[in-house]
C-alpha positions in Angstrom: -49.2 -46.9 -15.9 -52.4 -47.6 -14.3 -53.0 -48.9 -11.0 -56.1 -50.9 -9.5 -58.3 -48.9 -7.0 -57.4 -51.6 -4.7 -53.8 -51.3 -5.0 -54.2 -47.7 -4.3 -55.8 -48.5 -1.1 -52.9 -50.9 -0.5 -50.4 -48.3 -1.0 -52.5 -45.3 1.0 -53.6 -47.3 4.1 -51.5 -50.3 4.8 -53.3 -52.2 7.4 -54.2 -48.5 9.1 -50.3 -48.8 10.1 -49.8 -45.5 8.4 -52.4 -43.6 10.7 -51.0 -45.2 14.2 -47.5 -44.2 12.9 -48.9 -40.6 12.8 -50.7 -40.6 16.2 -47.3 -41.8 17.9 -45.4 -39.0 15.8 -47.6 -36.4 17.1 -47.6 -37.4 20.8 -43.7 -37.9 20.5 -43.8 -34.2 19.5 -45.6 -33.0 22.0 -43.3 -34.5 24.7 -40.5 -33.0 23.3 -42.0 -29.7 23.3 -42.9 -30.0 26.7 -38.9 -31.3 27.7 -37.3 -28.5 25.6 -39.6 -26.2 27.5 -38.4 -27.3 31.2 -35.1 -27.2 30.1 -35.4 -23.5 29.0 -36.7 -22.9 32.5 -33.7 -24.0 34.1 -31.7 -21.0 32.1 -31.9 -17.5 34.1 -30.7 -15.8 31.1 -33.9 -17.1 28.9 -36.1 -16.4 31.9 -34.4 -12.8 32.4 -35.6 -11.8 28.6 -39.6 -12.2 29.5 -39.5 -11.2 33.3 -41.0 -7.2 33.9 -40.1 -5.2 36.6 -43.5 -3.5 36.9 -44.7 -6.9 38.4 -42.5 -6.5 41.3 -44.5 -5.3 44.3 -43.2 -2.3 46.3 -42.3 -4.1 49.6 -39.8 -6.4 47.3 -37.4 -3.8 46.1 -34.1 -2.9 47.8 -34.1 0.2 49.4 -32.3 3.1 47.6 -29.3 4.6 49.6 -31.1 8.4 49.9 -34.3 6.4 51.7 -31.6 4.9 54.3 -29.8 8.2 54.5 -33.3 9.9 55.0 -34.0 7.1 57.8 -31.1 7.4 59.8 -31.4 11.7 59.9 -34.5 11.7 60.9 -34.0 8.9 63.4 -30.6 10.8 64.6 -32.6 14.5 65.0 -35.5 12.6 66.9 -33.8 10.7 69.2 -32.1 12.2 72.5 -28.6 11.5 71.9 -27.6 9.9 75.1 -30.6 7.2 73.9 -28.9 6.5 70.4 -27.1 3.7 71.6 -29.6 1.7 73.0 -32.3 3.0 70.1 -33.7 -0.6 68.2 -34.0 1.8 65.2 -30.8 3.1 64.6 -29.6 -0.4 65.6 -31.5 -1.7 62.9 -30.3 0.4 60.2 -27.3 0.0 61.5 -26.8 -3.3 60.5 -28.6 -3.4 57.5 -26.7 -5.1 54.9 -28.1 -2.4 52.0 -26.2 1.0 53.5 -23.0 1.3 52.2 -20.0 2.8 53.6 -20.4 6.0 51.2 -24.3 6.5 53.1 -22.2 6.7 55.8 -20.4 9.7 55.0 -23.2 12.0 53.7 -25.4 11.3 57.0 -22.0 12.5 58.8 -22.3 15.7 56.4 -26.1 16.5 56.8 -26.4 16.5 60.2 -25.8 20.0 60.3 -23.0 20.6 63.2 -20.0 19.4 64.2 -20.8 18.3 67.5 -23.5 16.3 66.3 -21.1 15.1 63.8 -18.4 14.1 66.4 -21.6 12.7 68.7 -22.2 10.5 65.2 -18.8 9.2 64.7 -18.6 8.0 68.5 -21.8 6.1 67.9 -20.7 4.3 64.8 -17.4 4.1 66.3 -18.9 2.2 69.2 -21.9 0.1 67.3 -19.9 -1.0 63.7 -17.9 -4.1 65.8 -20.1 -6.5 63.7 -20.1 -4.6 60.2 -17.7 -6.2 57.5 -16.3 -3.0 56.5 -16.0 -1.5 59.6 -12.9 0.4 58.7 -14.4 1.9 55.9 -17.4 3.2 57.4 -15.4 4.6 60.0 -12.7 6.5 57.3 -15.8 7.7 55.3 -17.4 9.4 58.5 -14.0 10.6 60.0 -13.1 12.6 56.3 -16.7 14.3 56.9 -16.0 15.3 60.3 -12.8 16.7 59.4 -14.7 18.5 56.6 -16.6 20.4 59.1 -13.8 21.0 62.0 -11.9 22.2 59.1 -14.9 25.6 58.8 -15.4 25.9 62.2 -14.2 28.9 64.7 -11.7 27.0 66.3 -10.6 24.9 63.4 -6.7 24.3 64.6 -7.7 22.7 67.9 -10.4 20.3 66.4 -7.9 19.5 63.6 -5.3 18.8 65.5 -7.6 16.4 68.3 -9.0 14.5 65.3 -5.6 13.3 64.1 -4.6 12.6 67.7 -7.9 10.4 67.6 -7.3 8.9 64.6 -3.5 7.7 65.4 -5.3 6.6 68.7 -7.7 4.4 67.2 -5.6 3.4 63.9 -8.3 4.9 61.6 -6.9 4.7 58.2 -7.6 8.0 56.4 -9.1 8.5 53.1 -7.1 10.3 50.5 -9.1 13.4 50.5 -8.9 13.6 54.3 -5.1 13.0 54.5 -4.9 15.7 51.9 -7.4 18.4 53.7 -5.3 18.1 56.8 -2.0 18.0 55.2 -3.3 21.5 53.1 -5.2 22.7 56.9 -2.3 22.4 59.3 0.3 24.0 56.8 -1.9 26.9 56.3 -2.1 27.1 60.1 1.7 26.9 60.3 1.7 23.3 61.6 4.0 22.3 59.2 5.2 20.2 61.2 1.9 18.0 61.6 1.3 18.1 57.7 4.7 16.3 57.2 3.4 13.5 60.5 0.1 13.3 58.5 2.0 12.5 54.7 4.4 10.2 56.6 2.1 8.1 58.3 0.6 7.5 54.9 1.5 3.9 53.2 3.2 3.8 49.9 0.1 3.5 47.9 -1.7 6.2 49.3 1.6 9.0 48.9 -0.4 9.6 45.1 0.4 12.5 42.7 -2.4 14.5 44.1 -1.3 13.6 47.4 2.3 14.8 46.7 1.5 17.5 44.9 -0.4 19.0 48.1 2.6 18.0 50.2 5.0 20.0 47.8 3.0 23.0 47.6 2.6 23.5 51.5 6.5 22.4 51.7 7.9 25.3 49.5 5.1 28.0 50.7 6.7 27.5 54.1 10.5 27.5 52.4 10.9 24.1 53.4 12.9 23.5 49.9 15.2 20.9 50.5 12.1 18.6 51.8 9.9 19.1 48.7 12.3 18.6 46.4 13.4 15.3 48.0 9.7 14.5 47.5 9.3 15.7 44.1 12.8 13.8 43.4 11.0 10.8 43.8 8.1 11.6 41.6 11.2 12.8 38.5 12.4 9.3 38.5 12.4 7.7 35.8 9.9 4.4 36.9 8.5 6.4 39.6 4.7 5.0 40.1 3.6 8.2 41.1 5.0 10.6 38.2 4.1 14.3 38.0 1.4 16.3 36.3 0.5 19.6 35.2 -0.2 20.6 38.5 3.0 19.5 40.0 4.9 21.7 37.5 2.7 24.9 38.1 3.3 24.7 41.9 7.2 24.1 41.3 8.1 25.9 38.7 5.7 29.3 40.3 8.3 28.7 43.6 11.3 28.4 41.9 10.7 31.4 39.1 9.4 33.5 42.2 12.3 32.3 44.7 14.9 33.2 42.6 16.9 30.4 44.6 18.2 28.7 41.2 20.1 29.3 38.6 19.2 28.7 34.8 20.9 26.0 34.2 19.4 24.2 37.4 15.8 25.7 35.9 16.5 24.4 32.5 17.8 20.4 33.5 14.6 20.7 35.8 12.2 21.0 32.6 14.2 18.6 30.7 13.1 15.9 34.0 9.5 17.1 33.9 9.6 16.6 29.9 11.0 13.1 30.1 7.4 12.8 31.9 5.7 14.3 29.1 5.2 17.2 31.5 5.9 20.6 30.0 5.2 24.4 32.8 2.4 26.0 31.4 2.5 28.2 28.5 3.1 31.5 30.3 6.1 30.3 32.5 8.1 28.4 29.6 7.3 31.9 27.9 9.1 34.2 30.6 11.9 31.5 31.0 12.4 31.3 27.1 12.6 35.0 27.0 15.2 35.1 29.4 17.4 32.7 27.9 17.1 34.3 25.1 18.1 37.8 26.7 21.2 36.1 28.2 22.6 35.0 24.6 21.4 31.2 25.5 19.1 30.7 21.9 20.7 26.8 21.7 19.7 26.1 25.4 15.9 27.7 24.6 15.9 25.6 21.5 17.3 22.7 23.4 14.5 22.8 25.8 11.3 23.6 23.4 12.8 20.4 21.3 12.9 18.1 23.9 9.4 19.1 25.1 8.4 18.4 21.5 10.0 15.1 21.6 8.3 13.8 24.7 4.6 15.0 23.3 4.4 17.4 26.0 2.0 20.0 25.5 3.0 23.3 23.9 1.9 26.3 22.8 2.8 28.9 20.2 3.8 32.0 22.7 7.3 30.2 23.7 8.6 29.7 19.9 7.1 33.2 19.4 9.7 34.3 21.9 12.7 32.1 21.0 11.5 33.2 17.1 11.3 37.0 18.0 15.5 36.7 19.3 15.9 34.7 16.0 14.9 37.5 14.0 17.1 40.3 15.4 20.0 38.1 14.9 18.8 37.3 11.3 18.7 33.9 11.6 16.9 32.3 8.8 18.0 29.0 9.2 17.1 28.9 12.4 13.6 30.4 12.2 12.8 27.8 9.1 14.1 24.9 11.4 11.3 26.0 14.1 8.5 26.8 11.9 9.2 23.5 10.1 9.0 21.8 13.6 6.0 23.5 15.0 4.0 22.4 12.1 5.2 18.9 11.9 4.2 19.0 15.8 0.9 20.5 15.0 1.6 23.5 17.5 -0.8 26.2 15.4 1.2 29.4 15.1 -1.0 32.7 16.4 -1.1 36.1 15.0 1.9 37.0 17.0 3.6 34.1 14.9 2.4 35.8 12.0 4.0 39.1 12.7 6.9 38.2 13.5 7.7 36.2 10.3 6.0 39.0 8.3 8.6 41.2 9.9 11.4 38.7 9.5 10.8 38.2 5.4 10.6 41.5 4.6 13.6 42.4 6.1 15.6 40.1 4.1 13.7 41.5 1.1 11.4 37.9 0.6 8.4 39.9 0.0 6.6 36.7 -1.8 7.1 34.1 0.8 6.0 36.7 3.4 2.5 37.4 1.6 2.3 33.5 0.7 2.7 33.3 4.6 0.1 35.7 4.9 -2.4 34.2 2.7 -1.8 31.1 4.7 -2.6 31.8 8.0 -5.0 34.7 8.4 -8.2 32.7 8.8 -6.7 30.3 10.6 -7.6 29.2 14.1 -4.7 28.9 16.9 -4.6 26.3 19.9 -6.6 28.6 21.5 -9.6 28.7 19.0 -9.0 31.5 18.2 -9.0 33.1 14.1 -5.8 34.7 13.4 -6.6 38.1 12.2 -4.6 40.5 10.0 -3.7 43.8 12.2 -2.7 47.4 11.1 0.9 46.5 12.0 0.7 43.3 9.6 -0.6 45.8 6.7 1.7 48.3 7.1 4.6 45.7 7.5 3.6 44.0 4.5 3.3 47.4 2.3 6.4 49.0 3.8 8.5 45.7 2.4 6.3 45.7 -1.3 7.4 49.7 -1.9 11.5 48.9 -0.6 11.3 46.4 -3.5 9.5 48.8 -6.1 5.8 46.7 -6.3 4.5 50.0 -5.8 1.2 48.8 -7.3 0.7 45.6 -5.3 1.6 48.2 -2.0 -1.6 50.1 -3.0 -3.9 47.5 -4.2 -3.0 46.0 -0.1 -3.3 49.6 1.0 -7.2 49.8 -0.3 -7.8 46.1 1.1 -6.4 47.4 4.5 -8.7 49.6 3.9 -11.9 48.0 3.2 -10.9 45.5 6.1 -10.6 48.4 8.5 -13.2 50.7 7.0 -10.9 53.7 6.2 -10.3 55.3 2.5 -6.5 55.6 1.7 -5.5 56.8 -1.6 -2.1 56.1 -3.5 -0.7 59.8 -2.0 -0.2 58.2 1.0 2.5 55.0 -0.1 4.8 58.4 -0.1 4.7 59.4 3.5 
């Protein structure tokens, strides 16, 4: 199809329409670049992604909290102190809305003495009416002070005026401080003061670590009944404040040492702690284990290491070893497998006492194969403690002892020369007949 050079121009240029159709396309575009550009302005986020710090001048930018802290000490060692009060300076800092309560408290602890520390406290005391936090700022200073009364010559006497001062002027104390004086006063045999201090405390504040503190002072100064009323509390079974690792060393060190309980007292004590996932450290469970054990009580041990088990508490291998070890000399087997069984189904890594003992324990009953399978299996291996488990003379000698009873007077010698390449000695075969 053809078309006429005029029709063309027809089609092309109608009228020079298609040209002012363009122009008012373009400027149309134009404005709305220009609107979606204001409105992307209005949007702190978009404006957030091209600002640059560098661009901020020096004067603009907050203060950091050592440059306040560096202010108010030099301020504080220049200044007489009788003129603090009516110093502009200090005033100024004072009630700048950048220091925080926590600048507070390391001024309080750089000024280098106590008195000047006290002479501090009075002055904030005096000049933090206005401040929003003014209970905080006055805590936070008050734990530093008794920080330093607590090194000084005289210690008992400022102690003991600073919590007068504080029930005085209904000072709320920070956990740390009500913990330093309740730790202080009992070491000065103030027990008295360090039960005042823990009762004056609010619900909230009576923590674990708090408690724990409490306890330990309680039963150094044989005030049993007290600190187990306290750690009653902490046993139950919704308690908000449940006990830790710590709580059971500093119990469980009094009651082994006292002597004041019996075993069956000591053992329902563990089973509370476990039902809190809370298990005495490995050396304690170990002696107590070991005494159970002694007195003929294997199903209360057992008892015991299961439950601990059950409630994830952590174990480690030295208590089974024990419990395993009385096992043994009463032959048994059924109850050694059930414990192995559970310790690795628990993941508690046996050590190389482990492995002696059930060396020891197979070759007695004659089970020669299972005990070098169980030799192959954990030599190598590394215990909770990280640790490698490494063969010993006494695991050699075990092992080729049971191999001759049975007549593998071969497979005894073959170990003998590999006890001897391990140890760097020469054995020959003469000496499987000593």
């Amino acid at each position: 199809m053809t078309y006429s050079r005029n029709r063309v121009r027809r089609l092309t240029f109608p009228g020079g329409r298609l040209i002012q159709t363009l122009k008012k396309m373009s400027v149309m575009l134009s404005l709305s670049r220009r609107r979606t550009s204001c409105n992307l302005l209005n949007y702190p986020r978009f404006l957030r992604r091209f600002s640059v710090d560098v661009n901020l001048s020096p004067e603009n930018k907050p203060e950091s909290q050592e440059s306040i802290v560096a202010q108010f000490l030099e301020n504080l060692r220049k200044i007489p102190q009788h003129d603090w009060a009516s110093s502009e300076s200090l005033g100024s800092l004072m009630v700048s809305s950048s220091v925080s309560p926590l600048a507070f408290s390391q001024i309080t602890r750089r000024l280098g003495s106590y008195s000047l520390a006290v002479s501090f406290f009075e002055y904030v005391d005096a000049k933090s009416q206005s401040l929003n936090r003014r209970e905080e700022y006055l805590s936070l200073v008050f734990q530093s002070l008794i920080e330093f009364a607590g090194s000084e010559p005289d210690s008992r006497d400022k102690l003991f005026n600073l919590y007068e001062i504080a029930k005085e002027k209904n000072i709320p104390l920070t956990l740390v401080a009500a913990k330093l004086l309740i730790r202080w006063f009992g070491r000065m045999g103030m027990v008295d003061q360090s039960v005042l201090v823990y009762e004056s405390l609010d619900s909230n504040s009576k923590n674990t670590q708090v408690r724990n503190v409490v306890i330990d002072v309680l039963l150094r100064n044989r005030l049993v009944d007290y600190a187990f009323k306290v750690l009653d509390e902490m046993l139950q079974k919704d308690s908000v404040f449940p006990p830790n690792r710590i709580t059971a060393d500093i119990v469980f060190h009094e009651v082994w040492s006292g002597r004041r309980h019996s075993e069956d007292e000591i053992a329902s004590l563990v089973l509370r702690f476990s039902s809190h996932g809370v298990s005495p450290n490995s050396v304690w469970l170990t002696r107590f284990i070991t005494s159970l054990c002694r007195n003929s009580r294997t199903n209360v041990a057992w008892e015991i290491l299961s439950d601990l088990m059950k409630n994830r508490a952590p174990l480690e291998a030295p208590p089974f070893n024990s419990l395993l070890t009385c096992l043994v000399r009463k032959m048994d087997t059924r109850g050694m497998d059930d414990i192995v069984e559970k310790m690795d189904e628990m993941g508690i890594k046996p050590d190389v006492v482990t492995l002696g003992i059930r060396i020891k324990s197979l070759c007695k009953l004659k089970k020669v194969d299972e005990a070098l399978k169980v030799f192959g299996q954990l030599c190598g291996k590394k215990t909770d403690g990280g640790n490698v488990i490494k063969a010993d003379s006494i695991h050699y000698n075990t092992l080729i002892d049971g191999l001759c009873k049975v007549g593998r007077m071969r497979e005894a010698e073959d170990l003998l020369v590999k006890k001897g390449r391990d140890f760097g000695t020469k054995y020959d075969h003469l000496q499987l007949l000593d």
